[in-house]
C-alpha positions in Angstrom: -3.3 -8.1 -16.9 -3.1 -11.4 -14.5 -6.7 -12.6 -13.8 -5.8 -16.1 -12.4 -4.8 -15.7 -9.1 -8.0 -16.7 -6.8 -6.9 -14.1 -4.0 -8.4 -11.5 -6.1 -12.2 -13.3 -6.2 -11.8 -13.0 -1.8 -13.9 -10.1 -0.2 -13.5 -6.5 -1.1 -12.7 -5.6 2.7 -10.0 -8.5 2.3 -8.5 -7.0 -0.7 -8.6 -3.4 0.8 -6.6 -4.7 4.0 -4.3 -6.3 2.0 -3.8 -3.4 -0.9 -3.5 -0.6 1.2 -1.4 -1.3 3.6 2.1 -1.6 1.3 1.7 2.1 0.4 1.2 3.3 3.7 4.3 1.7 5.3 5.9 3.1 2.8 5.2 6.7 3.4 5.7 6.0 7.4 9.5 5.2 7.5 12.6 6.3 6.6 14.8 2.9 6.6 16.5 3.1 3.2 16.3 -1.2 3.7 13.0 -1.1 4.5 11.9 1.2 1.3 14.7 -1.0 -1.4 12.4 -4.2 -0.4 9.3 -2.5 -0.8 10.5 -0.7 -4.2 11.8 -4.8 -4.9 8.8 -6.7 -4.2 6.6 -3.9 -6.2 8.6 -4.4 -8.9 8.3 -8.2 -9.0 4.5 -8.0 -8.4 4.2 -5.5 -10.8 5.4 -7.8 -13.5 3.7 -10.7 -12.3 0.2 -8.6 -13.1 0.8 -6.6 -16.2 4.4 -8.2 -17.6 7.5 -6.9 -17.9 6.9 -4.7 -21.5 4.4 -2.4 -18.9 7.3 -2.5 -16.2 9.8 -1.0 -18.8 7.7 1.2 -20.1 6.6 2.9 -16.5 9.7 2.6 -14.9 11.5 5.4 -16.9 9.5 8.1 -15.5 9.7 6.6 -12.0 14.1 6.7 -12.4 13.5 10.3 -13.3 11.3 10.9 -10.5 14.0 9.3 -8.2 16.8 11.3 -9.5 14.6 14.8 -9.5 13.9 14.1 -6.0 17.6 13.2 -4.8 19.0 16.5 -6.4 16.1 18.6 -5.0 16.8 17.5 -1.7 20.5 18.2 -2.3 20.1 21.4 -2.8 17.6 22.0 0.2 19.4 19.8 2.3 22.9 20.6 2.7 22.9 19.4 6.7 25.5 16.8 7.7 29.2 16.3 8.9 30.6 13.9 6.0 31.2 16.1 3.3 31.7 14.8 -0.1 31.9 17.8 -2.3 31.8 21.2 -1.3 31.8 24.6 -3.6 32.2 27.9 -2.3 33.7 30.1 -5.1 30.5 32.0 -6.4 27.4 30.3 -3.7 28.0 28.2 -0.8 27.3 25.1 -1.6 28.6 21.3 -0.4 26.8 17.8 -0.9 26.7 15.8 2.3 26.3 12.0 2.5 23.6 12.6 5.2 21.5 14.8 2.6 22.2 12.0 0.1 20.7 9.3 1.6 18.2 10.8 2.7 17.5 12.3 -1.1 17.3 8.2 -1.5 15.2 7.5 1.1 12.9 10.3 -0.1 12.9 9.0 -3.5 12.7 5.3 -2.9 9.0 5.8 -0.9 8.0 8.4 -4.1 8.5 5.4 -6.2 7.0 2.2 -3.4 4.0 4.7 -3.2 3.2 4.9 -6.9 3.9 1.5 -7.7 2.2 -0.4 -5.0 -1.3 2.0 -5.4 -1.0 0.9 -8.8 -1.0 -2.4 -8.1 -3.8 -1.7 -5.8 -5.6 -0.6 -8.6 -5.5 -4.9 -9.2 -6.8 -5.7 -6.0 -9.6 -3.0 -5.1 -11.4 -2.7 -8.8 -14.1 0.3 -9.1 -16.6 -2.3 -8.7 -15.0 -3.5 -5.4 -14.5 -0.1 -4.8 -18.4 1.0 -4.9 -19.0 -1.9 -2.8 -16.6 -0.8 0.4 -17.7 2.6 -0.1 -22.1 1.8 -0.3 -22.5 2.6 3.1 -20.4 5.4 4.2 -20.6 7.9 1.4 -22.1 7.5 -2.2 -21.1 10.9 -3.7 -17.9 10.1 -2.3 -17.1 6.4 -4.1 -18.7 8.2 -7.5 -16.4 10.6 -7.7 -13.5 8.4 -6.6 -14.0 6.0 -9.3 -14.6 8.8 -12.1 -11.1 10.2 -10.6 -9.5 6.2 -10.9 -10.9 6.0 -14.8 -9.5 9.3 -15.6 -5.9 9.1 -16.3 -6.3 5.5 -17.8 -9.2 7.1 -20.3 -7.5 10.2 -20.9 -4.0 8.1 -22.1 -6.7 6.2 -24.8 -7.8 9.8 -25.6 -4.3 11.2 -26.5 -3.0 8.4 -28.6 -6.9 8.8 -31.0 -6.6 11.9 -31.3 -2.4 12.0 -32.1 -3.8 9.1 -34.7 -6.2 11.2 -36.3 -4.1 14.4 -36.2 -1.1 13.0 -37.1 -1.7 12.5 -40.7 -0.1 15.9 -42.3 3.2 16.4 -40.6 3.8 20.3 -39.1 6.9 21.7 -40.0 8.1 24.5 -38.2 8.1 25.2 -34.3 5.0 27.3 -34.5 3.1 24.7 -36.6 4.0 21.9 -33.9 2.8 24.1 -30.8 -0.4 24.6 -32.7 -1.0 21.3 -33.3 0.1 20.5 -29.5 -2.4 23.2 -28.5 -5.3 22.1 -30.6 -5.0 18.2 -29.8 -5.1 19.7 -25.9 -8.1 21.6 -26.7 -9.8 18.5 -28.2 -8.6 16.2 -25.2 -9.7 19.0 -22.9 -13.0 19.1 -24.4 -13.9 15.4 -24.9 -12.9 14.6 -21.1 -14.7 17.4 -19.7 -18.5 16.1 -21.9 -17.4 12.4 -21.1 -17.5 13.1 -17.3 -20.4 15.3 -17.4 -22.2 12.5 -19.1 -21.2 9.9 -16.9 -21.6 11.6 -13.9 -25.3 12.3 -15.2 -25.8 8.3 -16.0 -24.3 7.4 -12.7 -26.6 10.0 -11.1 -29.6 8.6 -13.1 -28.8 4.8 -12.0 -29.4 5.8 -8.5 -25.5 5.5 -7.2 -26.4 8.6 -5.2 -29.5 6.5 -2.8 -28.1 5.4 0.7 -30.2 2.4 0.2 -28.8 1.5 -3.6 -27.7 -1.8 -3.1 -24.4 -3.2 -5.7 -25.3 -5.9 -8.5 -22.8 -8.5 -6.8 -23.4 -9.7 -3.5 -19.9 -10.8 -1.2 -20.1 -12.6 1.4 -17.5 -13.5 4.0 -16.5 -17.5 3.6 -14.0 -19.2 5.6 -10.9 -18.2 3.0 -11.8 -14.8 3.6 -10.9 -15.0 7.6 -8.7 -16.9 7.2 -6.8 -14.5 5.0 -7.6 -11.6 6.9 -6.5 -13.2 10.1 -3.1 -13.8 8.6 -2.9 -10.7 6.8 -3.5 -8.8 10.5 -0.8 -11.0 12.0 1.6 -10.2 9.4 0.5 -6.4 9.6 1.2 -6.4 13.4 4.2 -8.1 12.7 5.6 -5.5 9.9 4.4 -2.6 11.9 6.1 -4.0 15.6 9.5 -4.3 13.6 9.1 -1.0 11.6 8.6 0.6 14.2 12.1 -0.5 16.1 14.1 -0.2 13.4 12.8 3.8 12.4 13.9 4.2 15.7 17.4 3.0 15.1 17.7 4.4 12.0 18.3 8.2 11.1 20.4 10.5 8.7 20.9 13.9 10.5 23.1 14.4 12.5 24.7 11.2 12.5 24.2 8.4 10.3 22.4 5.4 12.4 21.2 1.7 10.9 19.0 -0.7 12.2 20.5 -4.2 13.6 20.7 -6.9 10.8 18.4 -9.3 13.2 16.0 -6.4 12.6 16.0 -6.5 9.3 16.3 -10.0 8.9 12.5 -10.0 11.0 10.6 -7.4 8.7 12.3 -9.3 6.0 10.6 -12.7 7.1 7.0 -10.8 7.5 7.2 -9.0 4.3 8.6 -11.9 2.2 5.3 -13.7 3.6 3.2 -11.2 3.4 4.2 -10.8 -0.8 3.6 -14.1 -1.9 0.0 -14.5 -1.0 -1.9 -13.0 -4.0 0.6 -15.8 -5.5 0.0 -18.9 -3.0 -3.4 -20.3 -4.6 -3.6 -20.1 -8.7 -6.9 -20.8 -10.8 
């Protein structure tokens, strides 16, 4: 992963402004333009942190998520006037091109959402993290950050223990679930006695005390409002224009798009706003 870019050495409240507010927006409209630049731009930033190899290899289950959601919500959704297939021999059943895009809407913010928190993950490390969090709630930022490291740690886990295990080849179905079951067991296990341990440690080190104070001190420089002044003008700027073009946009019952001027605006704002963990290198 991309350490180089000095936007990620500003202050954690910068960073937290900055990371949180692509995955919001996303889950707030329903413009299919809005969502494509947001799915477009997490894309590119994604590779510019952790490389294209990582992009490839996540974005197979996020295509499968897409297409899972689209055909859910055609079967759900069968509302609409423009019909583009219709079966009614055995069940009652027609696709609409309302319900489509809609299906695509709903699956375009599934995958802005995943992939811009986990480029948040960049921005707002657990150290940050425990830092933001000191002074409103302790227990709260522990247990936040033992949730953040336990998919990452659990991932390590599998591929040990399929390493260990996977000298003597099963044959057979039953042999296979066996072995599937027993390598659960042991993943099961280990987690469970890691967390209990680190929660104990964390526990011992005092991150429960209102008054625990964090190893690294931040302070606010002139960079840092700078930035956050410009990242609130952009914000205002994203939200103003989302919000007029949600409400020129819609699916059900008819089929209604935002002006190109006011896509051409967010497009301007977001564009900006996108390039600025890239506009000052190491």
């Amino acid at each position: 992963m991309r350490q180089d870019s000095l936007f990620l050495t500003f202050h954690p409240y910068v960073l937290l402004l900055y990371g949180i507010f692509p995955p919001i927006l996303s889950m707030c409209t329903n413009s299919i333009f809005i969502l494509a630049i947001m799915v477009v731009l997490g894309i590119l930033t994604e590779i510019y942190f952790f490389g294209f190899i990582h992009l490839l290899k996540s974005i197979r289950y996020l295509i499968i998520m897409f297409g899972l959601v689209i055909v859910f919500n055609l079967i759900v959704n069968q509302k609409g006037d423009i019909i583009l297939f219709a079966n009614k021999s055995i069940v009652s059943f027609q696709v609409t091109l309302q319900s489509l895009l809609y299906g695509i809407s709903n699956g375009l913010m599934l995958i802005s959402v995943l992939l811009w928190f986990q480029i948040f993950n960049v921005y707002v490390t657990n150290e940050k993290l425990l830092y933001i969090m000191r002074g409103f709630s302790p227990k709260l930022s522990r247990s936040i950050i033992l949730i953040l490291n336990t998919l990452p740690e659990m991932k390590k886990r599998i591929r040990i223990i399929s390493e260990v295990n996977g000298g003597d080849e099963q044959r057979g179905r039953k042999n296979k679930i066996a072995k599937a079951l027993n390598n659960l067991t042991i993943l099961m296990e280990w987690s469970i006695e890691s967390t209990v341990q680190k929660t104990d440690s964390m526990r011992t080190r005092g991150y429960e005390r209102e008054e625990k104070t964090v190893y690294r001190l931040y302070k606010f420089t002139g960079m840092d409002w700078i930035y956050m002044l410009l990242i609130l003008v952009l914000v205002i700027g994203m939200v103003v224009s989302t919000v007029i073009i949600n409400m020129n946009t819609g699916f059900i019952p008819d089929i209604r798009y935002a002006g190109l001027k006011l896509n051409g605006v967010f497009l301007i704002f977001v564009t900006v706003y996108s390039i600025l963990p890239f506009s000052i290198i190491k």
